[in-house]
C-alpha positions as CSV (number, residue, x, y, z in Angstrom):
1,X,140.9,-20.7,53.0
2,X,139.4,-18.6,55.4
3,X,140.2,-18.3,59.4
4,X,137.5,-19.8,61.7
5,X,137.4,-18.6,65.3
6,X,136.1,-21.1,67.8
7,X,134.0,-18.0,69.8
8,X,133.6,-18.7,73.3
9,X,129.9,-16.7,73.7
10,X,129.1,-18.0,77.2
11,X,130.9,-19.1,80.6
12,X,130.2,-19.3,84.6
13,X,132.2,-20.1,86.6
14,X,131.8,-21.5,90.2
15,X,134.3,-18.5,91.7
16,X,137.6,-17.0,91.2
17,X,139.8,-15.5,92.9
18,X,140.3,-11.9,92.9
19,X,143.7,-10.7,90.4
20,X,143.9,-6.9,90.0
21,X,147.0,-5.1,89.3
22,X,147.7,-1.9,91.3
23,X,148.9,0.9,90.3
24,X,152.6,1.9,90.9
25,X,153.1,4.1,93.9
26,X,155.0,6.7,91.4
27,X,151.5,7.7,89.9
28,X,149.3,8.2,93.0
29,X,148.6,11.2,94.4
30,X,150.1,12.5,97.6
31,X,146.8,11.9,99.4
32,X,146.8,7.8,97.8
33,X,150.1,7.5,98.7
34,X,149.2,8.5,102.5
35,X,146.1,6.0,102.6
36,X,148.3,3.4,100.9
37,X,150.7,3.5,104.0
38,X,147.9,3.4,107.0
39,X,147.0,0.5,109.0
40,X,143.5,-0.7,108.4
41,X,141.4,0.8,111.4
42,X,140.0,-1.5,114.0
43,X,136.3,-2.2,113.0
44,X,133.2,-2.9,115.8
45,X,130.1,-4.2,114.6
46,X,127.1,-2.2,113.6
47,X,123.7,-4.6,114.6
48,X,121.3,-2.1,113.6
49,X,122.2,-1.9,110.3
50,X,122.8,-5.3,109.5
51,X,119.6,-6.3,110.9
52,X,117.8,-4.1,108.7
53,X,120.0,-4.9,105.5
54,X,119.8,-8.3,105.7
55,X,116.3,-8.4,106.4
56,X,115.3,-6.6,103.0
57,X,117.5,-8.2,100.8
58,X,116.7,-11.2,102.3
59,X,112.8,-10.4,100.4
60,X,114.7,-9.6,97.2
61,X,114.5,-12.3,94.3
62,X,116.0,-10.1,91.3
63,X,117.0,-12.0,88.2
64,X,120.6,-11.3,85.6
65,X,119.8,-12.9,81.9
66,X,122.3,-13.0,79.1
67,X,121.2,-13.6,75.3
68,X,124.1,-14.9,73.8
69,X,124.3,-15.9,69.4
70,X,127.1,-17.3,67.8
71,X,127.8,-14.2,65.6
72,X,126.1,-10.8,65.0
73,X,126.1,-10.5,61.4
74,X,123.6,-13.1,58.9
75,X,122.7,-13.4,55.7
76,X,118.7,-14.2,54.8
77,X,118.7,-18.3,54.6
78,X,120.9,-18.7,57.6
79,X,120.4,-20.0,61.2
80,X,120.6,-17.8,64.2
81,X,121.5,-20.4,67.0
82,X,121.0,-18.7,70.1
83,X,121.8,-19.5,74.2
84,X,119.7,-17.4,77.4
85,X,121.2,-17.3,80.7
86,X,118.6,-16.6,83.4
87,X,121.0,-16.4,86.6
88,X,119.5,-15.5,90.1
89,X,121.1,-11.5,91.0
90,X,121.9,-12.7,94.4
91,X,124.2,-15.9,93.2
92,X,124.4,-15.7,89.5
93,X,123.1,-19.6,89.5
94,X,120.6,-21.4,87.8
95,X,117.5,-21.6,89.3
96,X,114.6,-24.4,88.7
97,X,113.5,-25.7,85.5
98,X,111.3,-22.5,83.9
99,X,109.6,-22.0,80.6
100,X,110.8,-19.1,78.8
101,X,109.4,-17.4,75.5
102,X,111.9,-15.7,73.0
103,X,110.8,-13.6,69.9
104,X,112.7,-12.5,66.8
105,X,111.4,-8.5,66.2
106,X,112.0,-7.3,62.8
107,X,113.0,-3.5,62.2
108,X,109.6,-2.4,61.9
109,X,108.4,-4.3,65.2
110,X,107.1,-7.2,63.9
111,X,107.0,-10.4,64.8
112,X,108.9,-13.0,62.8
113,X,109.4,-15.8,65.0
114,X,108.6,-17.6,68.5
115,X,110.1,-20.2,70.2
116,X,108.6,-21.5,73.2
117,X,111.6,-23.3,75.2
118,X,112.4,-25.0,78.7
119,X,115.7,-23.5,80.4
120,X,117.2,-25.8,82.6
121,X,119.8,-24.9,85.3
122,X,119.4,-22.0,83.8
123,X,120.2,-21.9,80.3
124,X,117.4,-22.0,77.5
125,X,119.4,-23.1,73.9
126,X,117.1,-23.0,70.3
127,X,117.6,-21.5,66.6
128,X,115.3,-19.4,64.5
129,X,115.6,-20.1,60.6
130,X,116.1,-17.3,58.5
131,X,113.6,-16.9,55.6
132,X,115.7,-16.8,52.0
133,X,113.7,-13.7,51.2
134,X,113.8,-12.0,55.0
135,X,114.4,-8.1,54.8
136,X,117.5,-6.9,55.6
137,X,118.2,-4.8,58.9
138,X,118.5,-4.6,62.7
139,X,116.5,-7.3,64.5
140,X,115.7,-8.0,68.0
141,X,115.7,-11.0,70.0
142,X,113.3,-10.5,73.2
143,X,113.7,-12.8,76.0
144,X,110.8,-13.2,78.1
145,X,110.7,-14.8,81.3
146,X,109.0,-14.8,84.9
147,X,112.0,-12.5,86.1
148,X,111.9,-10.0,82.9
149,X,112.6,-9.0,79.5
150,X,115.6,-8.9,78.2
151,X,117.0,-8.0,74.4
152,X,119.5,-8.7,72.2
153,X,120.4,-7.1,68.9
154,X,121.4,-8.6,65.4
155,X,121.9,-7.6,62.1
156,X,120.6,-9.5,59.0
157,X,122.0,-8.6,55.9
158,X,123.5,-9.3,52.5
159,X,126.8,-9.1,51.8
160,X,130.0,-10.2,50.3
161,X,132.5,-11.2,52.5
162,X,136.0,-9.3,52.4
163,X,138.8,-11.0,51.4
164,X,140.8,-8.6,54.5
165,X,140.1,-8.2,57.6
166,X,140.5,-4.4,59.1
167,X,140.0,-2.4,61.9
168,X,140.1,1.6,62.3
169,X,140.6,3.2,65.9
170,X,140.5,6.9,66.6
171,X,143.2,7.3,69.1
172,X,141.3,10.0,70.8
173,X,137.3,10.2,71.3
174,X,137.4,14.2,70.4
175,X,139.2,16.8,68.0
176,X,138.1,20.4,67.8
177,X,139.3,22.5,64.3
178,X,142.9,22.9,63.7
179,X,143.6,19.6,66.1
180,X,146.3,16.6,65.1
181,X,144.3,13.8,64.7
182,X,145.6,10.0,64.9
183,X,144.2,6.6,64.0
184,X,145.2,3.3,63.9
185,X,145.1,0.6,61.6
186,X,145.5,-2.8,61.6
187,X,144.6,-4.9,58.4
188,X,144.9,-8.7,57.7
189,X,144.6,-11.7,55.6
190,X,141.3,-13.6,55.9
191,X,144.0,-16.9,57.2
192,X,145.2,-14.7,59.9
193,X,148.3,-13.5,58.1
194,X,149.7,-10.0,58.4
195,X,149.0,-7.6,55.0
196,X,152.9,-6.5,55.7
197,X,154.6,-3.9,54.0
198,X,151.6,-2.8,51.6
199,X,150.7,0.0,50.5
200,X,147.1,1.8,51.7
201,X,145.4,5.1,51.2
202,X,143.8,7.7,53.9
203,X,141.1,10.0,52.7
204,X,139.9,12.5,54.8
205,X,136.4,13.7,54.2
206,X,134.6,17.0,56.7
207,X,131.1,18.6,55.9
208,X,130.8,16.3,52.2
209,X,134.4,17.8,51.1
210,X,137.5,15.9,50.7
211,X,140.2,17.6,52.5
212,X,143.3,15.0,52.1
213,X,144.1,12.1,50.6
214,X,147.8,10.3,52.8
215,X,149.8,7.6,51.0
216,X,150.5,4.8,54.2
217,X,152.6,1.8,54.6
218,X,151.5,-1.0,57.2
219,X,154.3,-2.1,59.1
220,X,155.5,-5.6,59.3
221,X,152.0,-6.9,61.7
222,X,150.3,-5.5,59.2
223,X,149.4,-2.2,61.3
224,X,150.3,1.5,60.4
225,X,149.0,5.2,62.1
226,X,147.2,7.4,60.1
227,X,148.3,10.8,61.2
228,X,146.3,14.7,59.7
229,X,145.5,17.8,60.8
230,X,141.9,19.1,61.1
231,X,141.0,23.1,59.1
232,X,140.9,25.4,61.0
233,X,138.0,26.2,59.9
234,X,135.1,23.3,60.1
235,X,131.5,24.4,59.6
236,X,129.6,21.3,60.8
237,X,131.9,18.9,62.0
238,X,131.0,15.7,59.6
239,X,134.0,14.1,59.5
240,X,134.4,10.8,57.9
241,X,137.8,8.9,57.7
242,X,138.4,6.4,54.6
243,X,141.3,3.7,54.5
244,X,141.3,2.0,50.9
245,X,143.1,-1.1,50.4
246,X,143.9,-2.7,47.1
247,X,144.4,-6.3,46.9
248,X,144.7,-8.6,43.8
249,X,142.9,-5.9,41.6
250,X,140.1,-5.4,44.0
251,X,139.6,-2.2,46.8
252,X,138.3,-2.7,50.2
253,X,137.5,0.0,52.6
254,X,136.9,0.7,55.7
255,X,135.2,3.7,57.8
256,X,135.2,5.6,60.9
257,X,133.5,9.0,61.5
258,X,135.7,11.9,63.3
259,X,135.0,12.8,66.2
260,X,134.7,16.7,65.8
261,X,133.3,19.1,68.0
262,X,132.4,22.6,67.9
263,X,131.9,25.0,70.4
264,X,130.3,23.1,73.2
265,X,130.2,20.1,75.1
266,X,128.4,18.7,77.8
267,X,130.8,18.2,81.2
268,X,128.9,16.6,84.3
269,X,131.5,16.6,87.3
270,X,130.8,14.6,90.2
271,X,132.4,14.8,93.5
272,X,133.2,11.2,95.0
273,X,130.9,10.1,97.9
274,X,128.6,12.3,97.0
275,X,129.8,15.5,98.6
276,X,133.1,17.9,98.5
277,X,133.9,18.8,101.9
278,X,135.9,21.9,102.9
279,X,139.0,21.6,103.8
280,X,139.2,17.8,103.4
281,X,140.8,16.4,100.1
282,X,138.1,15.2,97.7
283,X,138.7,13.7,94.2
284,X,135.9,15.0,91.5
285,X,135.3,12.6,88.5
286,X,134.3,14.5,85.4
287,X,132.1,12.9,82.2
288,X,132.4,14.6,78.9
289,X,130.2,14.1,76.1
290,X,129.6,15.9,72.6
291,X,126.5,17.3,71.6
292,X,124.4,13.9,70.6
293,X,125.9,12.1,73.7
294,X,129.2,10.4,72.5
295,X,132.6,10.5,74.7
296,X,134.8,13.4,74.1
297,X,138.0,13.4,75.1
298,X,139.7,16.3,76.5
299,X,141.8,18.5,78.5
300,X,141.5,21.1,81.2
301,X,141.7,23.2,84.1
302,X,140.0,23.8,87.9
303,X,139.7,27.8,88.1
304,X,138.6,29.4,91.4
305,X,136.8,32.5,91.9
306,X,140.3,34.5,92.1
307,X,141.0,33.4,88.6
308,X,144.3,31.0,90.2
309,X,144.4,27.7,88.3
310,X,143.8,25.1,91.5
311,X,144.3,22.0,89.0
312,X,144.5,20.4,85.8
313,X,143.6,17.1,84.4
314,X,143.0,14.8,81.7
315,X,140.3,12.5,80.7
316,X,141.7,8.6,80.5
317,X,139.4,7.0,78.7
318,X,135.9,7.9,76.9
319,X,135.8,11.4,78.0
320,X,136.0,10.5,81.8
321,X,138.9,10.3,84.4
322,X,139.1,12.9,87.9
323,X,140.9,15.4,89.9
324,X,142.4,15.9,93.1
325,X,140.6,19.2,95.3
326,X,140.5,20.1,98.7
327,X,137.5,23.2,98.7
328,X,138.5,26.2,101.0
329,X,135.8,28.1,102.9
330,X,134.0,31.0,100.9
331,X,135.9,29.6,97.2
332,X,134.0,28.7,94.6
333,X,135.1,26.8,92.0
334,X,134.4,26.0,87.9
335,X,135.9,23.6,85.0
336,X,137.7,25.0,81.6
337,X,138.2,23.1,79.0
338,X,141.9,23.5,77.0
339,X,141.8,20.8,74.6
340,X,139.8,20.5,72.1
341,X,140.7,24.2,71.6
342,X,138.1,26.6,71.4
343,X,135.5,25.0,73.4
344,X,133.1,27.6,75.3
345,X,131.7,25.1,77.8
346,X,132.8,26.3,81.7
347,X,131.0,24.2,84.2
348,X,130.4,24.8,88.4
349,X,132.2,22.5,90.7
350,X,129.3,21.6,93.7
351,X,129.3,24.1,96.6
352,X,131.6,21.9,99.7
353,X,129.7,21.3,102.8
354,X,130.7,23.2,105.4
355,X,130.7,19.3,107.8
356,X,130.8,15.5,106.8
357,X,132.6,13.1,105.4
358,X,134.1,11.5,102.3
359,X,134.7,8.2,100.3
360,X,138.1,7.9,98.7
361,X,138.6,4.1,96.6
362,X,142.0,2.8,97.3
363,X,144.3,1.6,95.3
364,X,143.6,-2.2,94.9
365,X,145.9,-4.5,96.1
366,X,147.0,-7.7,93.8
367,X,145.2,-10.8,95.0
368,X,143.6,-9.4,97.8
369,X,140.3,-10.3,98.9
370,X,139.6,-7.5,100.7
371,X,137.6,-4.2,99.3
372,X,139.8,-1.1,100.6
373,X,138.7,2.2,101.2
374,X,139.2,5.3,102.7
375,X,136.8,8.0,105.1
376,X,137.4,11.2,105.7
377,X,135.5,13.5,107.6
378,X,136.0,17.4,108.3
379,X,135.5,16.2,112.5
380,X,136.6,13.5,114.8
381,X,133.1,10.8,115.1
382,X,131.7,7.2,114.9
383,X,130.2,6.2,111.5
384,X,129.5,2.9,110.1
385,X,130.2,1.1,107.0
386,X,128.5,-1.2,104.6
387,X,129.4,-3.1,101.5
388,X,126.5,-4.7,99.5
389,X,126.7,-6.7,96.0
390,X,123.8,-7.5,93.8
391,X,121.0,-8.4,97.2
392,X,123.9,-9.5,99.5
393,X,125.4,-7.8,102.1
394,X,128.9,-8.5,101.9
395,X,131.1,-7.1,104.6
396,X,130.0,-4.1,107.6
397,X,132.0,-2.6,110.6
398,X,132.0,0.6,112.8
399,X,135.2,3.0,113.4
400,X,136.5,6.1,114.3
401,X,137.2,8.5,112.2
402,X,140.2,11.4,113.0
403,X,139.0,14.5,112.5
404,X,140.7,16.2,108.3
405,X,142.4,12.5,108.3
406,X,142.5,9.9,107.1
407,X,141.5,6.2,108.1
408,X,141.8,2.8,106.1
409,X,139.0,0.2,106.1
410,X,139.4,-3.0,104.9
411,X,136.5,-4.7,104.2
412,X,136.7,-8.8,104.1
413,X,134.7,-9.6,100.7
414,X,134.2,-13.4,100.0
415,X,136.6,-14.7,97.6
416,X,133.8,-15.6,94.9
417,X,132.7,-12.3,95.0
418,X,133.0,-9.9,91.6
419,X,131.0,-6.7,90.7
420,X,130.0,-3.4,91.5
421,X,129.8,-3.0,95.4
422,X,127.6,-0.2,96.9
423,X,129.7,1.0,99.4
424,X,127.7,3.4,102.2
425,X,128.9,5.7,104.9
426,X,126.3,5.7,107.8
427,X,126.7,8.3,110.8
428,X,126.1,6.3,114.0
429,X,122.6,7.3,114.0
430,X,122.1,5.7,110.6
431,X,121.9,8.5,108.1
432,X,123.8,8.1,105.0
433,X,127.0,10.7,104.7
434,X,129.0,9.2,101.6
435,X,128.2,6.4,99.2
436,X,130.0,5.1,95.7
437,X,130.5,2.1,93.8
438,X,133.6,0.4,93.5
439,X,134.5,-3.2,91.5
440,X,136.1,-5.4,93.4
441,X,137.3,-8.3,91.8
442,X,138.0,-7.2,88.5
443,X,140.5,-9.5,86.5
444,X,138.9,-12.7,88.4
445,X,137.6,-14.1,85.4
446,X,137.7,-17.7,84.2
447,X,140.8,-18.5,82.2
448,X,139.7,-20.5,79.1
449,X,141.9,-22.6,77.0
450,X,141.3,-24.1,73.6
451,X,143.5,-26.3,72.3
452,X,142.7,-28.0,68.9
453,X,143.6,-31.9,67.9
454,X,145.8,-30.4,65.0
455,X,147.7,-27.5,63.6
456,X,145.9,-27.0,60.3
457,X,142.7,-28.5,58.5
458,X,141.3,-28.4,55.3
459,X,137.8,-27.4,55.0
460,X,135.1,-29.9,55.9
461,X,137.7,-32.2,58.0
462,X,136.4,-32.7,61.7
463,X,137.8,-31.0,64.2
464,X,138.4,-31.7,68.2
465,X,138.9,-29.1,70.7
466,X,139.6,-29.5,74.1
467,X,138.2,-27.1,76.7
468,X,140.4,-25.8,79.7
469,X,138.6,-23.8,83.1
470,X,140.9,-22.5,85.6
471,X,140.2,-19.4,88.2
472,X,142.5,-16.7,88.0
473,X,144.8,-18.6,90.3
474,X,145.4,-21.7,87.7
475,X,143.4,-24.0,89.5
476,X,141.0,-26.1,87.8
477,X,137.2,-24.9,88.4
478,X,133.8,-26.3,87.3
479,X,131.9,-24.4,84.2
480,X,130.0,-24.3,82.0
481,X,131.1,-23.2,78.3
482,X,129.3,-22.4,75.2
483,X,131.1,-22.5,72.0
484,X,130.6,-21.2,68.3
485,X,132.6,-21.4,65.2
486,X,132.6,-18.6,63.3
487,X,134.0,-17.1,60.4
488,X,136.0,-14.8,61.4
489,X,135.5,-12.3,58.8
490,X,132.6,-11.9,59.3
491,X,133.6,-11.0,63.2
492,X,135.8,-8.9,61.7
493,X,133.0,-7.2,59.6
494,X,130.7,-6.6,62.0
495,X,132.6,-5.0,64.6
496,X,130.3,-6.0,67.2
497,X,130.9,-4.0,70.4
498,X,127.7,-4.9,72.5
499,X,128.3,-6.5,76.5
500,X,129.8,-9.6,76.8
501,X,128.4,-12.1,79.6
502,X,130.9,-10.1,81.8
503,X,129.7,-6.8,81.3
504,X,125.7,-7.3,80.9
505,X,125.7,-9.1,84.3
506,X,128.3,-7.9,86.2
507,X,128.3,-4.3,85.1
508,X,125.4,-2.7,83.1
509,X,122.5,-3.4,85.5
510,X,124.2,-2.1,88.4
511,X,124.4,1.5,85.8
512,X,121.2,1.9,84.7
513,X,122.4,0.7,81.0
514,X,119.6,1.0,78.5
515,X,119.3,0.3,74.9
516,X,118.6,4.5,75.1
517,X,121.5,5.3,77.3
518,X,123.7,2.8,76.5
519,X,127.8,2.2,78.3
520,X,130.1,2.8,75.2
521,X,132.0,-0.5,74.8
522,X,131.4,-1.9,78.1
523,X,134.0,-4.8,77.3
524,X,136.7,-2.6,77.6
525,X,136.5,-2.1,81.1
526,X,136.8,-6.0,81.2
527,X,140.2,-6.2,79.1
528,X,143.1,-6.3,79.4
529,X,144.6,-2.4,78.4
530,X,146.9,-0.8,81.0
531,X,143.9,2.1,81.3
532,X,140.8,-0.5,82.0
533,X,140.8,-0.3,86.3
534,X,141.4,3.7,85.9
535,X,138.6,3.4,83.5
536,X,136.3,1.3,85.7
537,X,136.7,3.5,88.4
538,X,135.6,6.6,86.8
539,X,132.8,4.8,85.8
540,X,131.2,4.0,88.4
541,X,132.1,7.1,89.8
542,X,130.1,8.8,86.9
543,X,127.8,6.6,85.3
544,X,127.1,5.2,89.2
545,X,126.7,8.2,90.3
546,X,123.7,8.1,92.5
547,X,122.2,7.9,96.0
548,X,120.6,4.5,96.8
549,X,116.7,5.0,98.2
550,X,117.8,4.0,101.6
551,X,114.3,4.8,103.2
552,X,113.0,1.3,101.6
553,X,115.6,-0.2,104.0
554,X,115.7,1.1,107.0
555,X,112.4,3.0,107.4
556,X,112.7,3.1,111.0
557,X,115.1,5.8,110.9
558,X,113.3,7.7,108.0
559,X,116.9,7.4,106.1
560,X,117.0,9.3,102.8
């Protein structure tokens, strides 16, 4: 009998309350460790920008959808059942009753299907019948609405469905020739159980040639690490790495390309705020990406114009993570790469300003709900601060910064408050110094539990589930839940990595994410690995990385 996974493809809830670990005071940086121990400066008000913020969001009526299906793999002859979320930006609530059109786009761009449906409180629910004889291939289902488009993508397909379920993770997102590569497996029964103790094969395959073919055991969970050492010598870098699995007389397999680069990369480094600063620490965020654009991994080195090694750093996830650098007057400074090995690519750390100020996030503090931050500017002044979150402005202040120190603001944020906050430096005449996104909140999702009538069934026997909501807190809240029960092969099979409700409305608007440019895995920054808040906060430090057009808003003062 196969496993069935009750999915849960949709929730809201009212508000939680915001849960995010922080990070041991072993790990910080000196400079994090000295923020962590200030007081929270005194902050004054700040009329003239609050005026003017308020007043323009208060003309803002931007809209957040969500298509959601109840699996993203069919065969021709089945139903796609399919949910749309249309959620106001500013509240992420329902709005009025609203008709809404959504199309089903073949490969080619035609159009198969239209349904014509009312959403009410903001949810639109309908199916679209697959044709028996329907082409195989990557379909799109287009949401249109008075507040947008919006698309979702599927795959229709024959196929058989495999008797194990398997999964393949590169441990690192880049290898250069001669490099120690690592994967990890993880294969089980179609009923959940482990495939314990058995035996599997690895075969290694770069530029068409099979290099290596490794014996492995999975463990007693059913999981084993692939472990093989590039050639030294790679011409194109096609790597491909094969596990076959033989059960009851038949093979599975399962695939994943190697990530192999060459010679170059590309390496955008981003100092945070905006600006570096001399003489006034400032963290740089780096992005590394291989040739056609997907996250490399590496290692490497800050070099000044002296040839002295400044710093070093690794990425922590997807090619991204940051270093520590306080720019001396008349330096200049560039970015090696170590690892991969033999990568050519050197890129410019930005030229510090000679005066201003930066924006160093804090380290979050568990179950607070306040947004903490840090300024620092090169001399002693008045600037003002503002928080702002999908058209609302959360939480402003004045202060006085020290001049090559330090000072702590703690911004109130509203407790059912989650997302990327715009967070602005203003000098006290209003011109923007420093600006950066951080996610406050993260961890604050709704806790769903589904518990089931019995232990086992049979197939076709009726099944009850009952449906738990609490905030992050325990506390029962008000939701409301979509569920689908899938197969969970054909989960399994799929692989499906696209956003989640959490990340396409919380996260990839507020990045620019396009079906062209799209966030790799954006629900990892949701989960629950030790790396995911590091990884959140490089990237919004790097995919966020850009100045909001504050002329729009205050065009009194001619702001840029």
């Amino acid at each position: 009998m196969n496993s069935i996974r009750a999915v849960l493809f949709g929730a809201l809830a009212a508000g939680c309350a915001p849960s995010q670990a922080a990070p041991s005071q072993d790990d910080l940086p000196a400079i994090d460790k000295q923020i962590a121990a200030l007081a929270p400066a005194r902050l004054g008000s700040a009329p003239t920008l609050d005026k003017a913020i308020t007043t323009y969001y208060g003309t803002q009526r931007g809209q957040r959808t969500y298509i959601q299906t109840d699996k993203p793999l069919y065969q021709p002859g089945e139903t796609i059942w399919f949910r749309a979320d249309l959620r106001t930006a500013k509240t992420l609530t329902g709005g009025p009753p609203v008709g809404v059109t959504l199309q089903l786009i073949s490969p080619r761009g035609a159009i198969v299907a239209t349904k014509r449906v009312l959403a009410q409180g903001g949810i639109a629910r309908n199916d679209f019948a697959l044709d028996p004889n329907i082409d195989g291939g990557e379909y799109t289902i287009q949401l249109s609405s008075p507040g947008g488009i919006d698309t979702k993508k599927v795959i229709v397909n024959t196929y058989e469905a495999p008797r194990l379920m398997k999964t393949l993770e590169m441990l690192r997102k880049a290898y250069g020739a001669g490099d120690q590569v690592s994967a990890a497996v993880e294969i089980k029964r179609t009923t959940g159980e482990a495939f314990a103790d058995r035996k599997a094969t690895a075969v290694v395959t770069i530029d068409d040639a099979e290099v290596s073919r490794i014996p492995i055991t999975t463990d007693k969970d059913g999981k084993a690490i692939v472990k093989f050492q590039l050639p030294a010598q790679i011409a194109r870098g096609d790597g491909l790495l094969t596990i076959l699995v033989e059960d009851g007389g038949v093979t599975e397999s399962i695939q994943k390309r190697i990530p192999i680069v060459m010679t170059t990369l590309s390496l955008g480094v981003f100092p945070e705020g905006g600006d570096l600063v001399q003489d006034v620490a400032g963290r740089v965020y780096f992005m590394a990406k291989t040739t056609i654009g997907k996250p490399a991994d590496i290692e490497g080195k800050v070099v000044d114009d002296r040839g002295v090694v400044v710093s070093t750093f690794s990425s922590i996830h997807d090619g991204m993570g940051s270093f520590d650098l306080t720019p001396r007057a008349l330096r200049k400074y560039h970015v090696e790469i170590v690892k991969p090995a033999n990568i050519t690519t050197k890129v410019d750390v930005p030229a510090a300003r000679p005066d201003g100020c930066v924006l160093r996030a804090a380290p979050p503090q568990k179950g607070s709900d306040q947004l903490r931050i840090a300024a620092i500017c090169s001399t002693k002044r008045t600037v003002e601060i503002e928080a702002t979150l999908r058209e609302n402005r959360l939480a402003s202040g004045s202060f006085e910064a020290a001049a090559g120190k330090p000072t702590l603001i703690a911004l109130p944020i509203p407790r059912a408050s989650q997302g990327a906050v715009r967070v602005t430096l203003f000098s006290s005449t209003q011109e923007p110094l420093a600006e950066r996104l951080v996610y406050h909140g993260l961890g604050a999702d709704l806790k769903i539990t589904l518990t089931p009538d019995r232990k086992a069934y049979s197939p076709r026997d009726p099944v009850k589930l009952k449906v738990k909501t609490e905030d992050a807190r325990g506390n029962p809240v008000k939701a409301n839940v979509a569920v689908a029960v899938v197969d969970e092969t054909v989960l399994s099979f799929a692989d499906d990595k696209s956003a989640k409700i959490l990340a396409h409305l919380y996260l990839e608007p507020e990045l620019g994410a396009t079906a062209a440019d799209p966030i790799e895995e954006p629900n990892f920054y949701f989960s629950d690995k030790p790396d995911a808040g590091a990884a959140m906060d490089a990237l919004l430090a790097t995919r966020g990385y850009r100045r909001f057009e504050w002329r729009q808003v205050l065009p009194a003062q001619g702001s840029k």
